[in-house]
N, C-alpha and C positions, 0 to 999 in steps of 0.2 A: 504493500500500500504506500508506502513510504515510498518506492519508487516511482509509482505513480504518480504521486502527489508530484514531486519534481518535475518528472516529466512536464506536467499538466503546466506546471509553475514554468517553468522555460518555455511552451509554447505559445502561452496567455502574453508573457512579458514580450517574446517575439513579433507580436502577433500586435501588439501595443505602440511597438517602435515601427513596424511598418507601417501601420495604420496612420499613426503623427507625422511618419515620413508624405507616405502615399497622398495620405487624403488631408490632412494641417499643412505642410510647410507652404503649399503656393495660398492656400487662404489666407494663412500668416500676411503671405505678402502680397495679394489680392490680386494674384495673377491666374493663368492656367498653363496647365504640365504643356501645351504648344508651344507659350511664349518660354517657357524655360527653355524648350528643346530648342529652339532657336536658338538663342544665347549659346546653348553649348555646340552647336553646328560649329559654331567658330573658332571652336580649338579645335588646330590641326595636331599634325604627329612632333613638329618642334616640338611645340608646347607642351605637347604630352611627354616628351620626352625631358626634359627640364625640369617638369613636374614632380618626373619618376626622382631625379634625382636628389632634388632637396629633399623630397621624402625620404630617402634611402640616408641621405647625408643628416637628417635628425636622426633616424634610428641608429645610427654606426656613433655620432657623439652620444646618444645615451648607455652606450656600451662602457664610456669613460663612468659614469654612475654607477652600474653595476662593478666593475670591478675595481671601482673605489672603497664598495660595500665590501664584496668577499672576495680578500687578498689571495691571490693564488687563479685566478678563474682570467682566462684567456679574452680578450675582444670577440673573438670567433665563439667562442663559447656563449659568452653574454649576450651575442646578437643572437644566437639559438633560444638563450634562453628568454629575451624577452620577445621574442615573434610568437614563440610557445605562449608564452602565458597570454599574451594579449590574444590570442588567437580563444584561448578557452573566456577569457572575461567580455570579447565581444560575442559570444554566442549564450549566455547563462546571466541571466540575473542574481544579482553578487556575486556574478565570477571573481573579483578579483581575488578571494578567496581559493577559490579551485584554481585559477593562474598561480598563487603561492604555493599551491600545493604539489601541483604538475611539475613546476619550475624545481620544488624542495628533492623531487624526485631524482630531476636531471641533475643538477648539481653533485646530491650524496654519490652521484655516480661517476662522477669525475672525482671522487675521494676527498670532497669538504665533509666537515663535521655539522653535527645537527646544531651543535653553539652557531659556528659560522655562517650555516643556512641563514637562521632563525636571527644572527643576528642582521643580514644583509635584507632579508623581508621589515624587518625595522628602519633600520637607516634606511634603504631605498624608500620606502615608502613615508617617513616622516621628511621627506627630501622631498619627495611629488607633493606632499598635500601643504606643504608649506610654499613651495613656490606659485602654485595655482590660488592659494591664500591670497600672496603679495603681487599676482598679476591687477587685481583690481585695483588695488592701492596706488599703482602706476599708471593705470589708467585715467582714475580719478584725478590724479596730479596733472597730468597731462590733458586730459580731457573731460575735468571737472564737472565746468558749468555746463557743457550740454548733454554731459551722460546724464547729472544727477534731475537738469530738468526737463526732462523726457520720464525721468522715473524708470526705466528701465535696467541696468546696470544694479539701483537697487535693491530691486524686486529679484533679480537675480544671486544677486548675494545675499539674501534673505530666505529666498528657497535652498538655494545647494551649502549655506552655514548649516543647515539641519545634520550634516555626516562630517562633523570635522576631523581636523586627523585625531585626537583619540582613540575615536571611535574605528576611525581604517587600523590603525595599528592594534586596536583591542580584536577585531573580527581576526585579522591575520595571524595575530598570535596563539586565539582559539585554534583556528585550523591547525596550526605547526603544531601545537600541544597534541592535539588530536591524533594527528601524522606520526610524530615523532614518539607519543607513546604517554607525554607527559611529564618529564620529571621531575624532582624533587626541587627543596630550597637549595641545596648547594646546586643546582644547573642554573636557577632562576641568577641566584647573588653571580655566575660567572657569567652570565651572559647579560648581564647589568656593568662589569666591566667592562667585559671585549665591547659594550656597544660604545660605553664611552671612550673607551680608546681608539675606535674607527673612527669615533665624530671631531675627536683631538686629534688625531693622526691626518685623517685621509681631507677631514672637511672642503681642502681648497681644491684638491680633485670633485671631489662630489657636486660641487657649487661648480664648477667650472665646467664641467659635464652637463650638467641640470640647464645651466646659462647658452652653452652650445647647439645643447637640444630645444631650448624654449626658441631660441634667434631661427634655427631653420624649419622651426612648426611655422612661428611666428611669418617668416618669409614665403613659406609654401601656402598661406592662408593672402597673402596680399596677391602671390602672383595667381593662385586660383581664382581671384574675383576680377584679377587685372585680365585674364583671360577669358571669362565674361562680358568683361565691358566695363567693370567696374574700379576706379582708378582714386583710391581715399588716399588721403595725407596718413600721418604717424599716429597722429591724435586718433581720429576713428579707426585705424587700424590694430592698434593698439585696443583699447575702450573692446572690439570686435572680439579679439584673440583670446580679450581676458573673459571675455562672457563664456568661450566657446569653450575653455577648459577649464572653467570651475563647475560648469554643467557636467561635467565628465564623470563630475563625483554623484551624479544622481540616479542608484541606482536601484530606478522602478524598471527602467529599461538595460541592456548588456551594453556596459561603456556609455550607459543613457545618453543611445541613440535618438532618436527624435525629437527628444526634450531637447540637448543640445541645440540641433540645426534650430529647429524652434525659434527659442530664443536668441538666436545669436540672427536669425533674421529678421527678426521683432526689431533688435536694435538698430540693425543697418536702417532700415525703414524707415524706425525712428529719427535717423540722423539725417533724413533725405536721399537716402542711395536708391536709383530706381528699383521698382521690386523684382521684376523677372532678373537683370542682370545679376541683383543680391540672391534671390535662391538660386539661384545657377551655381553661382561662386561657392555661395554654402554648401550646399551639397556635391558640386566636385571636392571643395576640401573634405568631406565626410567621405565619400569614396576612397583617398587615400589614406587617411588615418582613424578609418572604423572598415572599411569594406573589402580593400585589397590586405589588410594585415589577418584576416581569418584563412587564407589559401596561404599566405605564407608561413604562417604559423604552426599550417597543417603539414606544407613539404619538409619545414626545419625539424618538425616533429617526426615525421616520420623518417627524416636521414637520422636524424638521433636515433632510433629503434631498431633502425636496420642496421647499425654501428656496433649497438648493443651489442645486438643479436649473435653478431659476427664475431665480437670480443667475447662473447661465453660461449 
Protein backbone atom coordinates (compact mmCIF):
# COMPACT_ATOMS: atom_id res chain seq x y z
CA UNK A 1 0.00 0.00 0.00
CA UNK A 2 2.77 2.14 0.89
CA UNK A 3 3.96 1.65 -2.51
CA UNK A 4 1.19 2.71 -3.99
CA UNK A 5 0.55 5.54 -2.02
CA UNK A 6 3.96 6.88 -3.71
CA UNK A 7 3.37 5.88 -6.78
CA UNK A 8 -0.12 7.75 -6.65
CA UNK A 9 1.85 10.68 -4.84
CA UNK A 10 4.44 11.07 -7.82
CA UNK A 11 1.85 10.81 -10.44
CA UNK A 12 -0.61 13.54 -8.83
CA UNK A 13 2.44 15.81 -8.29
CA UNK A 14 3.51 15.17 -12.19
CA UNK A 15 0.46 15.56 -13.34
CA UNK A 16 0.35 19.11 -11.38
CA UNK A 17 3.45 20.47 -12.94
CA UNK A 18 2.31 19.69 -16.40
CA UNK A 19 -0.95 20.96 -15.88
CA UNK A 20 0.79 24.64 -14.49
CA UNK A 21 3.10 24.19 -17.27
CA UNK A 22 0.59 23.14 -20.19
CA UNK A 23 -2.59 24.92 -19.30
CA UNK A 24 -1.19 28.24 -16.49
CA UNK A 25 2.13 29.41 -17.96
CA UNK A 26 0.60 31.27 -21.29
CA UNK A 27 -2.48 32.46 -19.16
CA UNK A 28 0.00 33.69 -16.64
CA UNK A 29 1.12 35.67 -19.47
CA UNK A 30 -2.03 36.16 -21.46
CA UNK A 31 -0.80 34.66 -24.41
CA UNK A 32 -1.52 31.38 -26.56
CA UNK A 33 0.82 28.16 -26.92
CA UNK A 34 0.89 29.73 -31.09
CA UNK A 35 2.25 32.98 -30.05
CA UNK A 36 4.89 31.08 -27.91
CA UNK A 37 5.61 28.62 -30.77
CA UNK A 38 6.45 31.42 -32.76
CA UNK A 39 8.89 33.06 -30.48
CA UNK A 40 10.61 29.84 -30.27
CA UNK A 41 10.68 29.23 -34.21
CA UNK A 42 13.55 31.75 -33.94
CA UNK A 43 16.08 29.95 -32.23
CA UNK A 44 18.09 28.40 -34.63
CA UNK A 45 20.96 25.50 -34.15
CA UNK A 46 23.72 28.40 -33.09
CA UNK A 47 21.62 29.29 -30.46
CA UNK A 48 20.91 26.11 -29.43
CA UNK A 49 24.15 25.29 -29.47
CA UNK A 50 25.51 28.09 -27.04
CA UNK A 51 22.74 27.36 -25.06
CA UNK A 52 23.97 23.66 -24.67
CA UNK A 53 26.98 25.08 -23.59
CA UNK A 54 26.49 27.57 -20.74
CA UNK A 55 24.27 24.93 -19.57
CA UNK A 56 26.93 22.24 -19.44
CA UNK A 57 29.53 25.18 -18.21
CA UNK A 58 27.01 25.72 -14.98
CA UNK A 59 26.87 22.00 -14.34
CA UNK A 60 30.83 21.27 -14.65
CA UNK A 61 31.40 24.74 -12.01
CA UNK A 62 29.19 23.09 -9.78
CA UNK A 63 31.22 20.04 -9.71
CA UNK A 64 33.98 22.66 -7.85
CA UNK A 65 30.96 22.57 -4.82
CA UNK A 66 30.74 19.13 -4.61
CA UNK A 67 34.20 18.30 -4.40
CA UNK A 68 34.78 21.06 -2.02
CA UNK A 69 32.14 19.13 0.03
CA UNK A 70 33.63 15.54 -0.11
CA UNK A 71 37.45 15.78 -0.32
CA UNK A 72 38.76 12.98 -2.23
CA UNK A 73 35.78 12.67 -5.03
CA UNK A 74 36.83 13.55 -8.70
CA UNK A 75 35.11 16.40 -11.16
CA UNK A 76 34.16 13.53 -13.37
CA UNK A 77 32.64 11.99 -10.59
CA UNK A 78 30.67 14.96 -9.12
CA UNK A 79 29.24 15.63 -12.55
CA UNK A 80 27.81 11.99 -12.34
CA UNK A 81 26.87 12.50 -9.29
CA UNK A 82 24.83 15.50 -9.45
CA UNK A 83 23.01 14.69 -13.18
CA UNK A 84 22.01 11.58 -10.99
CA UNK A 85 20.52 13.14 -8.35
CA UNK A 86 18.85 15.93 -10.14
CA UNK A 87 17.70 13.42 -12.51
CA UNK A 88 15.72 11.59 -9.59
CA UNK A 89 14.58 15.16 -7.72
CA UNK A 90 13.04 16.32 -11.09
CA UNK A 91 10.94 13.35 -11.58
CA UNK A 92 9.50 12.60 -7.57
CA UNK A 93 8.04 15.03 -5.27
CA UNK A 94 10.63 15.71 -2.43
CA UNK A 95 13.02 14.08 -4.48
CA UNK A 96 15.72 15.97 -3.30
CA UNK A 97 15.71 13.43 -0.80
CA UNK A 98 15.83 10.39 -2.84
CA UNK A 99 18.66 12.50 -5.19
CA UNK A 100 20.67 12.26 -1.55
CA UNK A 101 20.02 9.02 -1.37
CA UNK A 102 20.94 7.62 -4.85
CA UNK A 103 23.86 10.11 -4.96
CA UNK A 104 24.89 8.51 -0.94
CA UNK A 105 24.87 5.29 -2.90
CA UNK A 106 27.35 6.21 -5.69
CA UNK A 107 29.64 7.95 -3.73
CA UNK A 108 30.19 4.89 -0.75
CA UNK A 109 31.14 3.30 -3.98
CA UNK A 110 33.98 5.17 -4.82
CA UNK A 111 35.07 4.27 -1.15
CA UNK A 112 33.83 7.71 0.91
CA UNK A 113 32.61 7.04 4.24
CA UNK A 114 29.16 7.54 5.44
CA UNK A 115 30.63 10.74 7.89
CA UNK A 116 31.88 12.17 4.44
CA UNK A 117 28.76 11.29 2.52
CA UNK A 118 26.45 12.77 5.18
CA UNK A 119 28.71 15.21 5.78
CA UNK A 120 28.96 16.65 1.83
CA UNK A 121 24.70 16.31 1.74
CA UNK A 122 25.10 19.12 4.57
CA UNK A 123 27.54 21.44 3.22
CA UNK A 124 26.21 21.14 -0.34
CA UNK A 125 23.01 21.62 0.44
CA UNK A 126 23.34 24.52 3.37
CA UNK A 127 25.43 26.10 0.28
CA UNK A 128 22.39 25.85 -2.26
CA UNK A 129 19.80 27.01 0.04
CA UNK A 130 21.74 29.97 1.35
CA UNK A 131 22.63 31.34 -1.98
CA UNK A 132 19.05 31.03 -3.42
CA UNK A 133 18.23 32.85 0.01
CA UNK A 134 20.77 35.93 -0.90
CA UNK A 135 19.74 35.83 -4.71
CA UNK A 136 16.62 38.08 -3.66
CA UNK A 137 18.42 40.37 -1.50
CA UNK A 138 20.58 41.21 -4.64
CA UNK A 139 17.81 41.68 -6.49
CA UNK A 140 16.10 43.91 -4.20
CA UNK A 141 19.36 46.08 -4.10
CA UNK A 142 19.56 46.35 -7.58
CA UNK A 143 16.12 46.21 -8.53
CA UNK A 144 14.35 47.41 -5.47
CA UNK A 145 11.64 49.90 -6.21
CA UNK A 146 10.15 48.04 -9.12
CA UNK A 147 10.39 44.51 -7.85
CA UNK A 148 8.84 45.51 -4.53
CA UNK A 149 6.04 47.80 -6.37
CA UNK A 150 4.73 45.21 -8.57
CA UNK A 151 4.48 43.08 -5.33
CA UNK A 152 5.68 40.32 -7.00
CA UNK A 153 9.25 39.33 -5.96
CA UNK A 154 7.59 39.47 -2.44
CA UNK A 155 4.91 37.35 -2.70
CA UNK A 156 7.54 35.05 -3.83
CA UNK A 157 9.72 35.07 -1.03
CA UNK A 158 6.97 34.74 1.04
CA UNK A 159 5.71 31.59 -0.54
CA UNK A 160 9.18 29.58 -1.01
CA UNK A 161 10.42 31.06 2.93
CA UNK A 162 7.89 28.31 3.88
CA UNK A 163 11.05 25.28 3.24
CA UNK A 164 14.05 27.15 4.40
CA UNK A 165 17.38 25.49 4.66
CA UNK A 166 16.67 23.93 8.08
CA UNK A 167 14.35 22.22 7.01
CA UNK A 168 16.21 21.00 3.50
CA UNK A 169 19.06 19.95 5.75
CA UNK A 170 16.70 18.37 8.41
CA UNK A 171 14.68 16.18 5.46
CA UNK A 172 18.25 15.13 4.15
CA UNK A 173 19.63 14.01 7.17
CA UNK A 174 16.59 11.98 7.90
CA UNK A 175 17.08 10.15 4.71
CA UNK A 176 21.08 9.51 5.21
CA UNK A 177 20.14 8.36 8.81
CA UNK A 178 17.73 6.04 7.22
CA UNK A 179 20.21 4.93 4.41
CA UNK A 180 23.06 4.71 6.52
CA UNK A 181 21.45 2.69 9.26
CA UNK A 182 21.50 5.55 11.86
CA UNK A 183 24.17 5.85 14.22
CA UNK A 184 24.97 6.69 17.53
CA UNK A 185 26.15 10.08 19.50
CA UNK A 186 29.63 9.48 18.84
CA UNK A 187 28.86 9.52 14.79
CA UNK A 188 26.51 12.42 15.33
CA UNK A 189 29.54 14.64 17.66
CA UNK A 190 32.05 13.45 14.56
CA UNK A 191 30.39 14.54 11.92
CA UNK A 192 29.57 17.91 13.61
CA UNK A 193 33.22 18.23 13.36
CA UNK A 194 34.28 17.18 9.95
CA UNK A 195 31.30 19.58 8.98
CA UNK A 196 32.92 22.38 10.42
CA UNK A 197 36.02 21.79 9.35
CA UNK A 198 34.93 21.46 5.55
CA UNK A 199 33.12 24.83 6.06
CA UNK A 200 36.78 26.31 7.70
CA UNK A 201 38.71 24.58 5.30
CA UNK A 202 37.08 24.21 1.97
CA UNK A 203 34.50 27.43 2.23
CA UNK A 204 36.28 29.64 -0.54
CA UNK A 205 36.18 26.71 -2.98
CA UNK A 206 32.60 26.13 -2.11
CA UNK A 207 31.44 29.82 -2.52
CA UNK A 208 33.54 30.08 -5.53
CA UNK A 209 31.94 27.10 -7.05
CA UNK A 210 28.33 28.05 -5.86
CA UNK A 211 29.27 31.90 -7.55
CA UNK A 212 30.42 30.09 -10.80
CA UNK A 213 27.46 28.01 -11.06
CA UNK A 214 24.92 30.93 -10.05
CA UNK A 215 26.90 33.48 -13.09
CA UNK A 216 26.34 30.71 -15.92
CA UNK A 217 22.51 29.77 -14.77
CA UNK A 218 22.30 33.36 -14.35
CA UNK A 219 23.66 33.91 -18.03
CA UNK A 220 21.93 30.85 -19.67
CA UNK A 221 18.53 32.43 -18.34
CA UNK A 222 19.28 36.01 -20.07
CA UNK A 223 20.49 34.43 -23.31
CA UNK A 224 17.27 32.06 -23.37
CA UNK A 225 14.99 35.06 -23.25
CA UNK A 226 17.52 37.01 -25.58
CA UNK A 227 16.77 34.25 -27.93
CA UNK A 228 13.12 34.82 -27.77
CA UNK A 229 13.20 38.35 -28.29
CA UNK A 230 13.46 39.23 -25.02
CA UNK A 231 16.59 41.79 -24.23
CA UNK A 232 16.35 43.11 -20.09
CA UNK A 233 19.05 45.19 -18.57
CA UNK A 234 20.85 43.42 -15.11
CA UNK A 235 18.40 44.84 -12.94
CA UNK A 236 15.38 42.67 -14.25
CA UNK A 237 17.42 40.03 -15.20
CA UNK A 238 18.65 39.63 -12.07
CA UNK A 239 15.10 40.46 -9.94
CA UNK A 240 14.01 37.21 -12.86
CA UNK A 241 16.81 34.78 -11.95
CA UNK A 242 16.34 35.33 -8.26
CA UNK A 243 12.56 34.50 -8.51
CA UNK A 244 13.28 31.54 -10.68
CA UNK A 245 15.55 29.66 -8.19
CA UNK A 246 14.07 30.31 -4.91
CA UNK A 247 10.89 28.76 -6.49
CA UNK A 248 13.16 25.73 -6.80
CA UNK A 249 12.60 25.12 -3.28
CA UNK A 250 8.83 24.55 -3.73
CA UNK A 251 8.38 21.34 -3.49
CA UNK A 252 4.58 20.57 -4.36
CA UNK A 253 5.83 19.80 -7.66
CA UNK A 254 9.77 17.70 -8.72
CA UNK A 255 12.27 20.71 -8.72
CA UNK A 256 8.63 22.78 -8.59
CA UNK A 257 8.40 22.64 -11.89
CA UNK A 258 5.42 24.81 -12.87
CA UNK A 259 5.39 26.82 -9.92
CA UNK A 260 8.77 28.08 -10.89
CA UNK A 261 8.15 29.10 -14.65
CA UNK A 262 4.88 30.58 -13.19
CA UNK A 263 6.15 32.86 -11.30
CA UNK A 264 9.20 34.00 -12.75
CA UNK A 265 6.61 34.99 -15.71
CA UNK A 266 4.35 36.76 -13.59
CA UNK A 267 7.31 38.93 -12.87
CA UNK A 268 8.76 39.58 -16.32
CA UNK A 269 5.06 40.63 -17.16
CA UNK A 270 5.02 42.58 -14.29
CA UNK A 271 8.00 44.46 -15.29
CA UNK A 272 6.68 45.12 -18.94
CA UNK A 273 8.49 42.37 -20.85
CA UNK A 274 6.11 41.22 -23.70
CA UNK A 275 4.22 38.18 -22.71
CA UNK A 276 4.75 35.48 -25.51
CA UNK A 277 8.43 36.59 -25.82
CA UNK A 278 8.68 36.03 -21.78
CA UNK A 279 7.00 32.58 -21.60
CA UNK A 280 9.02 31.49 -24.42
CA UNK A 281 12.29 32.47 -22.72
CA UNK A 282 10.92 30.83 -19.56
CA UNK A 283 10.30 27.82 -20.52
CA UNK A 284 13.26 27.26 -22.94
CA UNK A 285 15.34 28.03 -19.65
CA UNK A 286 13.17 25.28 -17.90
CA UNK A 287 13.87 22.84 -20.75
CA UNK A 288 17.58 23.07 -19.82
CA UNK A 289 17.69 23.06 -16.39
CA UNK A 290 14.48 20.80 -15.34
CA UNK A 291 13.91 18.89 -18.76
CA UNK A 292 17.19 17.96 -20.44
CA UNK A 293 18.84 17.09 -16.85
CA UNK A 294 16.30 13.83 -16.37
CA UNK A 295 17.94 11.99 -19.74
CA UNK A 296 21.18 12.95 -18.56
CA UNK A 297 20.95 11.94 -15.22
CA UNK A 298 19.56 8.75 -16.53
CA UNK A 299 22.66 7.92 -19.18
CA UNK A 300 25.30 9.14 -16.12
CA UNK A 301 23.26 6.61 -14.05
CA UNK A 302 23.36 4.06 -15.93
CA UNK A 303 27.23 4.23 -17.03
CA UNK A 304 27.77 4.30 -13.21
CA UNK A 305 25.82 0.77 -13.10
CA UNK A 306 27.21 -0.66 -15.90
CA UNK A 307 30.81 0.29 -14.38
CA UNK A 308 29.75 -1.26 -11.28
CA UNK A 309 28.78 -4.18 -12.71
CA UNK A 310 31.94 -4.76 -14.52
CA UNK A 311 34.14 -3.97 -11.40
CA UNK A 312 32.20 -6.81 -9.25
Amino acid sequence: MKRWFRLGASLTSLGLAAWLVIALAPAVGGVTWTAVGDQLRHVGPGMALWLTILWLAGLWAYTYVLTGSLPGLRNTQAFTLNAAGSAISNVLPFGGAAGVALTAVMASSWGHSARAITTSAIVSGLWNTLSRAALPIIALTVQGAVVLGNGVLAATVTTAIGLPAAVIVFIRLRWLGRLLGGRATRFLLRLRRETGRIVRDRWPQLTAGMLAYLLFQGMLLWWCLAAAGVHLGPGPTIAAFAVSRLLTLAVITPGGFGITENGTIALLVSLGTPAAPAVAGVLLFAFFTYLVEIPLGAVTWLGWSARRARSG
